[in-house]
Structure formats: C-alpha cells, structure tokens
N, C-alpha and C positions, 0 to 999 in steps of 0.2 A: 350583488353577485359575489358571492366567495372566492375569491383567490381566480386565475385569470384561465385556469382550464377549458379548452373546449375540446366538450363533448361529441358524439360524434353521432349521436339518436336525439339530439334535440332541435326543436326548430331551426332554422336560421333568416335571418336576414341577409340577400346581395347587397351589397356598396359600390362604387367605382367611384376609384378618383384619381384624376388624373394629374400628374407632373411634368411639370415645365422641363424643359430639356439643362436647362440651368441648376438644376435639382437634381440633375442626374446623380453626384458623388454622396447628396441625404441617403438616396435610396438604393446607392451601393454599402455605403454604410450599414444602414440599416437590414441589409440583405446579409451581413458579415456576422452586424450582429445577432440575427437570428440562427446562422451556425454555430456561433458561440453559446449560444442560451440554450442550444439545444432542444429550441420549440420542435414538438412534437408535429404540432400544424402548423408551422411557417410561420408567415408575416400575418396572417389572422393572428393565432395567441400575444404574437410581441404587441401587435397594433391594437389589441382587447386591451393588454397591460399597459398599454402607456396611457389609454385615455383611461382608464380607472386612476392611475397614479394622478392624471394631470385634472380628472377631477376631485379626486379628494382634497389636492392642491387649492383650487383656483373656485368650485363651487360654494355659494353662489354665485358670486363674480364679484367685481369692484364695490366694495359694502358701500362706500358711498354715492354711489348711481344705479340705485336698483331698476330693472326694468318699469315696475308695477309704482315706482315713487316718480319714474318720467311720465308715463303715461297718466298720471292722476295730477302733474303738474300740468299737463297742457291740456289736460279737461279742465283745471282752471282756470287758464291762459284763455280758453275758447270761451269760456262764461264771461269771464271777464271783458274781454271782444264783446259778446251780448251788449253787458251794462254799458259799455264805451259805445256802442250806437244808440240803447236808450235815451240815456244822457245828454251827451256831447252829440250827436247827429239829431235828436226829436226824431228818432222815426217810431212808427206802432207794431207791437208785438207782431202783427201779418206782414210788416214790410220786411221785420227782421228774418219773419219766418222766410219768407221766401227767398232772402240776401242767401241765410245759410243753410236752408234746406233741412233745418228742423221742424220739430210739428210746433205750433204756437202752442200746444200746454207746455212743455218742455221750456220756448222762451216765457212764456209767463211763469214758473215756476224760478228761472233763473235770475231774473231781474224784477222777482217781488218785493216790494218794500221799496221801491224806485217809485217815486212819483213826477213823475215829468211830462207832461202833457205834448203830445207829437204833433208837431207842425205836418198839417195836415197837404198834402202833397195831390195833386190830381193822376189821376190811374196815367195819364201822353205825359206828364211831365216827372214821372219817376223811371229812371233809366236804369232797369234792372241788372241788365247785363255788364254795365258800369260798376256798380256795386257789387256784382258776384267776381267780378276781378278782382275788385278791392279789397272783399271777405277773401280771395284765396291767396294773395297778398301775405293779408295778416294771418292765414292760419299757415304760409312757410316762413313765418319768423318776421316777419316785420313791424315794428312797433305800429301798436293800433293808431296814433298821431299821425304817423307819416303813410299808414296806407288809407286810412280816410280822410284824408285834409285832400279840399278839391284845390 
C-alpha cells in the first residue's frame, strides 16, 4: 500500500477495538496527535500509518521462532509420540490409530522401518480411553516417558 492516504471511493473494511479505561491517556494522546498530523480522516489514516510503520518494522516477526518452523516442529514431536508407542509400548499400528485418531496409513507411514512386534492385547483388556488421555497428555507438552509410563 503506498504511503498511508485514505481514499474516500475505495472499499473499506470496519474494525472495532476496544480500550481499557487505563488506556484512556494512549488514546488521548493519540487523538492530540492526530490534530497535529493533520490527518485528513482522523484516527483511521494515523492508525493505517502506524501499522504499515510497525510492520515494515517487525514483519515477519521474531526470525528465530517462525510460525511455520513450530508448527512443523511439533508434527515431529507428534511422530515421534507415534514411534515412542510403537516401540517402547509394543502396541499395533490400529491401537495407535485409534490412541491418536489418525488413519493407520498415516501411522504406518510414520513408524516405517520400526520393526517391533506388538504385544498383542485382547479388544476388554485394552483401555482406550486411558490411553487417549495419555496421547492428550503428550500432545500439550508432556514428555512421551512420563505421560506413558503406567
């Protein structure tokens, strides 16, 4: 967007946002300095120019925690969870599936090249509901160890 004019035949988007009553002197402030800027359209053009300022500043954001490198870390966090029940639990790609509520090609694709033979469990004596605790456990942060260990 060029320079922080607004037009007055162009679309627009409404916003609202509200301030704390603590905030009151930002937004006296900022009402002072929009007579002093001389904005043509008020606290629209000053508030268009400060976030164009504050994102030329600050876009993308903190270079070392990108959105898209968390997010692709704790899809390996959750794979990894996978292997740590193949593993360390012996359970079978259908027990996993249904712990985590993926489809089994999915866990078979995740935990290929795993060879570990699952201790075979009877349908009354696998306690699923148990185990989907313990998969939600570890998917808000709990080391896989301590939320699977019975």
């Amino acid at each position: 967007m060029e320079g922080a004019a607004v037009k007055r035949n162009q679309p627009r988007t409404i916003i609202s946002i509200s301030v704390p009553g603590k905030c009151k002197p930002v937004l006296e402030g900022f009402d002072r300095l929009v007579r002093l800027e001389r904005c043509k359209y008020g606290r629209s053009e000053l508030t268009i120019r400060a976030w164009q300022e504050y994102l030329e500043r600050h876009n993308p954001g903190n270079p070392q925690t990108l959105l898209e490198d968390r997010a692709a870390s704790e899809e390996t966090r959750l794979q990894a969870g996978v292997r740590y029940l193949k593993v360390k639990c012996k359970l079978s790609i259908r027990q996993i599936a249904w712990i985590t509520g993926w489809g089994r090609g999915t866990v078979q694709r995740t935990v290929k090249g795993v060879d570990v033979k699952p201790v075979l469990v009877r349908k009354g004596n696998f306690d699923l509901n148990a185990w989907r605790q313990r998969w939600m456990l570890f998917k808000h942060g709990v080391p896989a160890e301590e939320a699977f260990k019975w």
